[in-house]
C-alpha positions in Angstrom: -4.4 -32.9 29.3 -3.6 -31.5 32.7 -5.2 -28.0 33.8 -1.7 -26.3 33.6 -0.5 -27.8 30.3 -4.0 -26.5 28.7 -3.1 -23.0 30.5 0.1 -23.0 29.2 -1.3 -23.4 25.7 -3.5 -20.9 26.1 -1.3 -18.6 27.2 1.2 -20.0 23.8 -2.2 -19.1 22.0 -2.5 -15.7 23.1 1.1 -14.8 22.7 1.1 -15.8 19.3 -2.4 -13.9 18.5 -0.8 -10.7 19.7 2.8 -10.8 17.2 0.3 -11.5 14.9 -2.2 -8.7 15.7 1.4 -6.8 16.1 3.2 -8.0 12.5 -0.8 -7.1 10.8 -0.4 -3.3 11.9 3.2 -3.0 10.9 2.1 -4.7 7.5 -0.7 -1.9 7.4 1.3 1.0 8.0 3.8 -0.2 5.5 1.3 -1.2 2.8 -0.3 2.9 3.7 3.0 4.5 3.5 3.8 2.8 0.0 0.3 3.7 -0.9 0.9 7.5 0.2 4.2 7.8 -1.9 2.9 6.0 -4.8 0.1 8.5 -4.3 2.7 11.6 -4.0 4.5 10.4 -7.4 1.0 10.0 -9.7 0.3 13.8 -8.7 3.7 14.7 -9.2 3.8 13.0 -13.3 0.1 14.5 -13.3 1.5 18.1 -12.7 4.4 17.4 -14.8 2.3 16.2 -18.0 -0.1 18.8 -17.5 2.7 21.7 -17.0 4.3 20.6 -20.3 1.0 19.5 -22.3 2.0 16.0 -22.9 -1.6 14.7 -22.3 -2.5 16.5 -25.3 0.0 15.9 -27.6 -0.3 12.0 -26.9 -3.7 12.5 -27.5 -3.1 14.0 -30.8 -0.8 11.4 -31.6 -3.3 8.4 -30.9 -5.8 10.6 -33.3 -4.2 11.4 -36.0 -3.8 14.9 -35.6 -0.9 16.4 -37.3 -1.0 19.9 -36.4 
């Protein structure tokens, strides 16, 4: 292998290691904006079933309870 075919696959090398460094981040900030509205939504149903007392009556229901 000649000195400038071994740079120039080096250099291939180091192109390809930064897209992929690049694509990784996007993947991450994807995967932590999906994570942040998934996040949003399981506060929102735990406001909701809280507001309207539907924990408890569920957990009446699974007991037995007939009030």
């Amino acid at each position: 292998m000649t000195d400038e075919r071994r740079d120039q696959d080096i250099d291939e090398a180091a192109r390809q290691a930064e897209a992929s460094r690049r694509r990784a981040e996007a993947d991450l900030a994807h995967a932590r904006e999906r994570a942040r509205r998934s996040l949003t939504l399981a506060q929102r149903l735990r406001r909701l079933r809280e507001a309207n007392h539907f924990g408890e009556l569920l957990a009446d229901a699974f007991r037995g309870n007939r009030g």
